[in-house]
N, C-alpha and C positions, 0 to 999 in steps of 0.2 A: 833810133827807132827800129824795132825789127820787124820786119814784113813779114805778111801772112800769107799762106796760097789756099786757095779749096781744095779740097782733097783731089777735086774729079782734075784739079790740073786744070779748069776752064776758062780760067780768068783772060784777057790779053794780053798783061803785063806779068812778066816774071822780077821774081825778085832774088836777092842774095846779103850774105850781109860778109863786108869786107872786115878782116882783122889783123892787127898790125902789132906787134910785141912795144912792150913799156918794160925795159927796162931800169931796174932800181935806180941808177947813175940818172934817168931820165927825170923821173919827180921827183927825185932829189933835187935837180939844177930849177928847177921849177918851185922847187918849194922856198930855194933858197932868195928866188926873186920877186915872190909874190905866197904871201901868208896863206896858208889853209888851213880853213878851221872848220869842223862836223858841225852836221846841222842841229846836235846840241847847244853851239857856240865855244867848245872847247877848241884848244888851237893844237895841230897835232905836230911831233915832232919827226922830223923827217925818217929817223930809225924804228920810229912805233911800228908795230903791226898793223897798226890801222891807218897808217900812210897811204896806203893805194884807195881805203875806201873814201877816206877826205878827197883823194884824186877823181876816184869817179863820182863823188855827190859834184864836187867844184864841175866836171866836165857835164853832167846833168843840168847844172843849175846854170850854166852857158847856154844850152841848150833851150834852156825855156825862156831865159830872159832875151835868144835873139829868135825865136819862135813867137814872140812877140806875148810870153807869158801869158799863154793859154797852152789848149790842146795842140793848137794847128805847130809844126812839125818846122825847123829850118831846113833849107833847102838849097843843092847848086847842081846848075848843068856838069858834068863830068866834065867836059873836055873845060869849061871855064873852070872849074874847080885846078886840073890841072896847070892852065894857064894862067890861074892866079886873078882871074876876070871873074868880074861881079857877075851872077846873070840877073838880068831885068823881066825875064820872066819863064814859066817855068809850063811844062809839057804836065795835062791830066794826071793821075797817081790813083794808087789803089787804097793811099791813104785819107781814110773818108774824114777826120778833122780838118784837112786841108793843111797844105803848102805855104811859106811863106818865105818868098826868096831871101838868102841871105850868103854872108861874103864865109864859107864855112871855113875856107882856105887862111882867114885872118884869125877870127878867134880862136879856132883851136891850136891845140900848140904844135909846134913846127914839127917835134919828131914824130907826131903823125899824122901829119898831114903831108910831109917830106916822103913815108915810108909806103903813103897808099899813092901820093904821084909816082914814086919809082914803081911799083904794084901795076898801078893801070897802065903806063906807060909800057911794060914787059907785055901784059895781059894784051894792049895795044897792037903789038907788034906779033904774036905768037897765035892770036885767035882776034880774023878780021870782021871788025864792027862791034868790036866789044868798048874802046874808047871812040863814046860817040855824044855829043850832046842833045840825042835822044832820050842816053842815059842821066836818071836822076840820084843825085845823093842826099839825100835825109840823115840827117843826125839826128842823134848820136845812140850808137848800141854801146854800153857799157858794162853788160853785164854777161859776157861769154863764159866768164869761171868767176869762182871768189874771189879775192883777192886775199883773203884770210883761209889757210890751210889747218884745220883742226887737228893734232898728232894725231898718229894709232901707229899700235903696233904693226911690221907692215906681214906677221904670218897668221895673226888670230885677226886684227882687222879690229879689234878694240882698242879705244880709244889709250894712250899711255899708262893714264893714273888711274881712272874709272873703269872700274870694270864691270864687263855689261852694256856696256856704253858705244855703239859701233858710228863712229862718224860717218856717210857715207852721201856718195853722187856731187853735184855743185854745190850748194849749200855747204858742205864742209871742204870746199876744195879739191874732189880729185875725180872732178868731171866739168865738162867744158860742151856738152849741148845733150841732144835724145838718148843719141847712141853710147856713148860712153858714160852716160848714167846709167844705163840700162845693164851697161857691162860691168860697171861695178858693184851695183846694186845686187847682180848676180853673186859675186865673191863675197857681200858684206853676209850677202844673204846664208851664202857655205861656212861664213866663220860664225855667225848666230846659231845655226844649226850643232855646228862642231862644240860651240859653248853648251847648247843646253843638252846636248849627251853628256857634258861631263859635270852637271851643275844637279 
């Protein structure tokens, strides 16, 4: 789930959203122990390129069935998340579907839930009262970058084969939040230009 703030910054509660690398080798050993298949119903093979998206509908589609399949959001105290403890209940939230406690530390798979306890536990120790079970964790955000990278050329910024065609920001892979779409959206934008002087 990704958290929202007001612009004016007024809210009580701040929010962040934690992100943890996935690894090929990682949905691979995953995929090798438990089928995944797109919510076409096709089954996807671990080298496809559409491997990581099977990954994140599969991590979505956790998400809602222990959210209790609806809107309302799963949920765990931090420091229980860390310690592997269920919480039995859960502190206010600015997410207006509501909370519903759950074990996030179980379902999700180990290498990330392994790579956000070493995370908070650093974050723990380097900046105090940041591991707190004040703090709430909501899952799940899966959608920081695509997971499918669309070619382009990397000096016109067109697409390989199509030409005219400029891939650009998340959506085609080579941007991962505001900022960095914005920065590339600027470059796609200088090679668009550069195209139609010469077209």
């Amino acid at each position: 789930v990704n958290g929202m703030s007001p612009s004016n910054r007024g809210s009580r509660w701040s929010n962040s959203g934690m992100v943890v690398e996935v690894r090929p080798e990682d949905y691979t050993s995953l995929m090798n122990n438990e089928e995944l298949i797109m919510n076409n119903g096709e089954r996807v093979e671990s080298d496809s390129p559409l491997a990581l998206m099977a990954f994140q509908e599969r991590l979505e589609e956790l998400c809602w069935l222990n959210g209790g399949m609806k809107q309302t959001a799963p949920a765990q105290r931090m420091v229980d998340f860390v310690n592997k403890k269920n919480s039995f209940d859960l502190p206010e939230s600015s997410y207006t579907p509501g909370l519903l406690a759950s074990p996030l530390h179980f379902w999700m798979p180990e290498f990330v839930t392994g790579r956000l306890r070493e995370g908070f536990r650093h974050f723990g120790k380097v900046s105090k009262g940041f591991l707190t079970n004040d703090a709430v964790m909501i899952g799940v955000e899966t959608r920081t970058s695509s997971p499918v990278r669309i070619l382009r050329d990397k000096e016109s910024y067109q697409h390989i084969t199509l030409k005219g065609l400029f891939p650009c920001g998340e959506g085609a892979g080579y941007a991962g939040g505001i900022v960095s779409a914005a920065i590339d959206g600027e470059r796609c934008a200088e090679g668009v230009a550069g195209y139609l002087s010469l077209v």
